[in-house]
N, C-alpha and C positions, 0 to 999 in steps of 0.2 A: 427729629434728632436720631441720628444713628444710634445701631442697639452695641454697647460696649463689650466686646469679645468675652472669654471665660478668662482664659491665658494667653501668654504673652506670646509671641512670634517666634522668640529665637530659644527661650530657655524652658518655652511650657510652664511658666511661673501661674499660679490660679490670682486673678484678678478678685478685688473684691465690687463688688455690684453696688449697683444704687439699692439704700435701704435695707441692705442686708443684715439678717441680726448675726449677730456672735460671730463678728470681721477680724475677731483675735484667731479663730480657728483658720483662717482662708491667708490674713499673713503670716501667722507663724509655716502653715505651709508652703511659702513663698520661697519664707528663709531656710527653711530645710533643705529646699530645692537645691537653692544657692550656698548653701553649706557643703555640698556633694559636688556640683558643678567647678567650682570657681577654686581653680588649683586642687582639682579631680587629680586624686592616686589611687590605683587598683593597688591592693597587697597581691594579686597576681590574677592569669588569665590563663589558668592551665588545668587548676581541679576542676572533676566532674562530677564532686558532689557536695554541698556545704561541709564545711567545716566543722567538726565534730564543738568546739567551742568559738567565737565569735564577736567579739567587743562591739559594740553600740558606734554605729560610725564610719564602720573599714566595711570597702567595695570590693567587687571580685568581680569582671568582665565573666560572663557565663557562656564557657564553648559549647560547640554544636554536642547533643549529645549527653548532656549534662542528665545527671539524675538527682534520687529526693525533689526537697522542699524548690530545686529551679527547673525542674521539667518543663519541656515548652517553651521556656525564657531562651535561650540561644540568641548569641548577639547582644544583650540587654546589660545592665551594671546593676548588678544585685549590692544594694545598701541594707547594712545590718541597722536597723532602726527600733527602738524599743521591746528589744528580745524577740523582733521578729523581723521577716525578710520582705524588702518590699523593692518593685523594679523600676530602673529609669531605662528611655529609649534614649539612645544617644542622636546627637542629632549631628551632621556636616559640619566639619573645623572644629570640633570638640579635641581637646588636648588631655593624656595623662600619663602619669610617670606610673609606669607597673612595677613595682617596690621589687620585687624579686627577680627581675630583670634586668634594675637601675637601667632601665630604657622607657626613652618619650614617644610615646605613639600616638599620630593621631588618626581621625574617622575621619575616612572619604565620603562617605554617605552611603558607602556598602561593608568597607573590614577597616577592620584597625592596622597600620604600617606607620614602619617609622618615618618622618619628615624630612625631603630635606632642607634643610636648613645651611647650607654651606652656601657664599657668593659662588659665581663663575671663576674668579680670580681671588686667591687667599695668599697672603706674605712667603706663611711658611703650614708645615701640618706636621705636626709629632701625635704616633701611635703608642702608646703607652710609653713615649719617652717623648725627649724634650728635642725638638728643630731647631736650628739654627740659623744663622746668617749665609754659615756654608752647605750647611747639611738644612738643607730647606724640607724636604721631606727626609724625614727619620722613620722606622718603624723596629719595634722590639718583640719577636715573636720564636716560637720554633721554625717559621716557614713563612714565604709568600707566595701567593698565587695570583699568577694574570692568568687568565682563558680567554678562548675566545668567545664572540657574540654569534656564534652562528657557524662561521667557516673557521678564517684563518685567523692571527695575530702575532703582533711583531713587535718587538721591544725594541725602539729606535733610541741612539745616544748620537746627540749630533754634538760637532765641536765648530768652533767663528771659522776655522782655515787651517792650512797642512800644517803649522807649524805648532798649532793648540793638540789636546790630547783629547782623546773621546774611549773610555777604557771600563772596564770590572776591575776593581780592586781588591784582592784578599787578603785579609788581616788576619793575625794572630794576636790578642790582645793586644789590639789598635795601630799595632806595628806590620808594615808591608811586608809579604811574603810574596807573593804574586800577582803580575799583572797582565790581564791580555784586549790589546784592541789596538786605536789608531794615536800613540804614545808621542807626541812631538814629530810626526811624520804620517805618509800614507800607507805604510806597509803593515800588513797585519801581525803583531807582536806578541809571542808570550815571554815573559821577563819573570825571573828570578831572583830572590832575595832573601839571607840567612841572616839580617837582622835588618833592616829598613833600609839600612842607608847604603849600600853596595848593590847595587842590580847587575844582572848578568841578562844580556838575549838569548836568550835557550833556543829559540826558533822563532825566523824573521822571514816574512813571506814576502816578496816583490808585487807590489799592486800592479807594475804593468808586466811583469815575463812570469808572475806567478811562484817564480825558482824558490828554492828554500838558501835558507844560510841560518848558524847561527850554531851556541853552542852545540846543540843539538843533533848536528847534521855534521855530515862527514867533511874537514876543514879540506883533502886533497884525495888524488886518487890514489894517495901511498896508505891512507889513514886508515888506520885498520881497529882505532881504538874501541871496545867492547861496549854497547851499548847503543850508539849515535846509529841517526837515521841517514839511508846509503842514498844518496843523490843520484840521479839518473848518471849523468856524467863520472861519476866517480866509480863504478859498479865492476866496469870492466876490473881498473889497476886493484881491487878488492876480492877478486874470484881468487887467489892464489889461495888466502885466506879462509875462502867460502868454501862451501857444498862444491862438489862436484857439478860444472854446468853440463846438461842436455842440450846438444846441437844438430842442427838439420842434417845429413849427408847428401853429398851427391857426388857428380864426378863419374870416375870409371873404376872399375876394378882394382887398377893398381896407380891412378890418380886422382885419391878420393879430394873434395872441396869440402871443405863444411862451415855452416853459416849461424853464427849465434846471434845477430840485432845488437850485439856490444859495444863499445866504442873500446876496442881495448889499445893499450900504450906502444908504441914503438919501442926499440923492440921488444918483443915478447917476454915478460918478467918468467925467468927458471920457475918449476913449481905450478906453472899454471894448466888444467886440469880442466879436460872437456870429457863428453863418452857421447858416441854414437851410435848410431844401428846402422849396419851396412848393407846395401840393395843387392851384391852382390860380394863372394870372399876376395881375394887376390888369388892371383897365379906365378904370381914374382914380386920379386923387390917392388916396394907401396912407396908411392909419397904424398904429401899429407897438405893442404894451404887454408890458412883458419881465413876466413872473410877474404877482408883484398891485402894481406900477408904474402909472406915470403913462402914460397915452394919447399919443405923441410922433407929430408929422408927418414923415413920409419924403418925403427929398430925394433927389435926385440927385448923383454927384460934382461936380458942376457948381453943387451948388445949389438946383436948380429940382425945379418939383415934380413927381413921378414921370408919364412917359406912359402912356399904356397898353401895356402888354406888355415895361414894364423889367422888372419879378419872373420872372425864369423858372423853370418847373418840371421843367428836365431836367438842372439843376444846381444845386450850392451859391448863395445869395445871402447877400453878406456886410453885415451892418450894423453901424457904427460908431457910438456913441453921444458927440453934438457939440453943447454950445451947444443945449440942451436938444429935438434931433433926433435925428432918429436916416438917417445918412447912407450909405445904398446902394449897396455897387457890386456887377458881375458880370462875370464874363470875357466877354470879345470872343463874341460869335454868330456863326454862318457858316452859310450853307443856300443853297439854290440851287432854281430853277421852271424851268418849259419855259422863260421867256425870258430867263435864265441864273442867272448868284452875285452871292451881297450879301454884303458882311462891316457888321455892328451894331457899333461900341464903347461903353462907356458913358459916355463924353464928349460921345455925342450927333453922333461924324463918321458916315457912312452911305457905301459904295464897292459901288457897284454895276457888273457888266461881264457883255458877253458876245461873242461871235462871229457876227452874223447876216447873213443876204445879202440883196441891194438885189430888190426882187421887180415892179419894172417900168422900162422906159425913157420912161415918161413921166408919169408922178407920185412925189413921195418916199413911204419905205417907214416904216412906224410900228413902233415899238418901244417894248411896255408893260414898264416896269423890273418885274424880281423882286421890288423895295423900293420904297415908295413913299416919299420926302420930305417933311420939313417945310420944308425951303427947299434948294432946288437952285442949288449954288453952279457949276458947268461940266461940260459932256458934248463928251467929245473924239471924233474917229472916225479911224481908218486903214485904208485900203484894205489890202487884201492880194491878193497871187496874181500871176502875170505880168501883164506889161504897166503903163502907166502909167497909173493912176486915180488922180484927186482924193476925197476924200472930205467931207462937211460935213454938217451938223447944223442942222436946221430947225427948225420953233417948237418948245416943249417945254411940260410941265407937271410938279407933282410925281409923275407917275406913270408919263410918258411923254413920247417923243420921236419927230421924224421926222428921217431920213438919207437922203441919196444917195450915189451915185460916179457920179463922172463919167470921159471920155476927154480925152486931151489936147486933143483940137477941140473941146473947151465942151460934149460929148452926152452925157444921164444915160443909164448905162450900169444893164442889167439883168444880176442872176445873176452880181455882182462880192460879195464878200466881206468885211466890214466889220468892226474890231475895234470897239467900243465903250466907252469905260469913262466914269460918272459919278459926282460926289462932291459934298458936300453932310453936310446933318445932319437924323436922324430925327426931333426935338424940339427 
């Protein structure tokens, strides 16, 4: 006759034996067993050391690490038993609900995790809120997170066909504000809405040319309204409006070409405003052709037609397209030669000065301007340095002048000091 085991296979329950005396002790421990076992709850799985008081009955999963009265026990289910602590070993498929978790966990046969317990296929699934017929998954939280498993991950919304919707929907207490995806068509939409029921396409992408349209974007190439996004195509008739565009030059001297990549409008809208750097200045009359345009004459702000050496090539030249010209300006010039500074505007004033001294006492001294003139309007002189000298200014040309100083007794004085300043216009 085979010899009858102690305990049982699956719960370690102690068997009681043939002949055994006092078999009240052996099944009351049975039922103890199975008093802990069978719809096993831990009041928790997280202190690391008994509980300072402890009711007769309530479990506690003992983690690794544990001190006191469970040292050593790690992994085991400490049962509080007749004021004192005694341990079970959990065994494979054992289930329990951790009270301070309100979660079911069960033993793989190495740790405790939660089960799962869901089919492949479920109706519907509400997270702390209630799913629906339409809203098959719900969830009610601060936030949701998808990541990925390793690499990448994609949040796909598929829809039957082009004329079904496959979208994000944003709500404002349950009422639609905005929508962006593939909304009764294939083009990619974001949609607009100040109380649900009115939608506006703020911006509508073409699934096959990609183009843009929609409130959003600029309706023509006149549209110049504040805000909207500038469509390739519409960019050019919107510069009048714009910044100042930078454009290539080329050409020659005095027929420069210049190239911007714009599609701009026939004819050329007044107002419209490029700036170049030029490879070279003019030497005469300029004329000007934006892209593959009309051949225009270059003026002056003034008007008139360019001198020689208005284009400069050590800075921007701005052209403004006017009354079928194209009207030039360029910042103020300043430079200076052994026989002083000139300041150029492009209005055509010209201020020329310098500091030079008288270099005999008995002939006037000549002084060739740094700038030459187109028409010399007055050239002033002031002594300078001790004593009393007169100063004055003798015949002149557009390129030059002669000075003296004199003493108070009427004598041109030599090796006196003279300020100079003359003004006029280059052109």
């Amino acid at each position: 006759m085979p010899t009858l085991p102690e305990t049982s296979a699956r719960l370690a329950m102690p068997y009681i034996q043939p002949a055994q005396a006092q078999k009240h002790v052996t099944h009351n421990e049975a039922l103890r067993v199975l008093d802990v076992v069978v719809q096993l709850s831990l009041a928790s799985r997280t202190l690391n050391a008994p509980p300072l008081i402890a009711q007769n009955g309530s479990c506690y999963l003992v983690p690794a690490a544990a001190g006191g009265d469970w040292v050593g026990q790690a992994g085991r289910i400490a049962l509080r038993d007749n004021d004192a602590w005694d341990f079970l070993t959990p065994r494979t498929g054992w289930l329990a609900m951790v009270l301070d978790e309100d979660r079911l966990l069960f033993f793989d046969g190495a740790d405790w995790r939660v089960p799962d317990i869901l089919p492949d296929i479920i109706d519907r699934l509400g997270i702390q809120t209630s799913a629906d017929a339409t809203n098959r998954l719900a969830v009610s939280g601060d936030a949701s997170l998808f990541t990925h498993d390793g690499s990448d991950h994609q949040m796909k919304i598929n829809k039957a066909g082009v004329a079904q919707t496959a979208s994000l929907l944003f709500q404002s207490a349950f009422s639609g504000r905005a929508e962006m995806g593939l909304a009764g068509h294939d083009d990619f939409t974001i949609k607009t809405s100040a109380d649900g029921a009115t939608w506006l396409d703020a911006l509508r992408i073409d699934a096959g040319s990609g183009l843009a349209s929609g409130a959003a974007a600029t309706q023509s190439a006149q549209d110049s309204t504040v805000g909207r996004l500038l469509k390739v195509g519409d960019s050019a008739g919107l510069l009048a409006a714009s910044p100042m565009l930078r454009v290539a030059a080329g050409g020659s001297a005095n027929a420069l070409t210049l190239t911007s990549g714009a599609d701009f409008p026939a004819p050329l809208p007044d107002g419209l405003e490029v700036r170049f750097r030029a490879a070279a200045s003019n030497t005469a009359a300029a004329t000007l052709t934006l892209d593959s345009g009309s051949t225009l004459p270059c003026v002056t702000v003034t008007g008139a037609a360019l001198p020689a050496g208005y284009i400069r090539t050590d800075t921007d030249t701005q052209a403004r397209h006017q009354g079928g010209q194209w009207v030039l300006s360029r910042a103020a010039e300043t430079g200076s030669t052994a026989q002083g500074r000139f300041e150029r505007l492009e209005n055509g004033i010209l201020r020329v000065w310098a500091l030079r001294s008288t270099q005999s006492d008995s002939a006037p001294t000549n002084w060739d301007f740094p700038a030459s003139f187109a028409v010399l309007d007055h050239v002033g002189a002031t002594a300078q340095g001790a004593g009393f000298h007169a100063a004055t200014v003798g015949s002149t040309t557009g390129s030059a002048c002669q000075f003296d100083a004199w003493t108070a007794t009427g004598a041109r004085a030599n090796g006196v000091d003279v300020a100079l300043l003359a003004t006029g216009t280059w052109y």
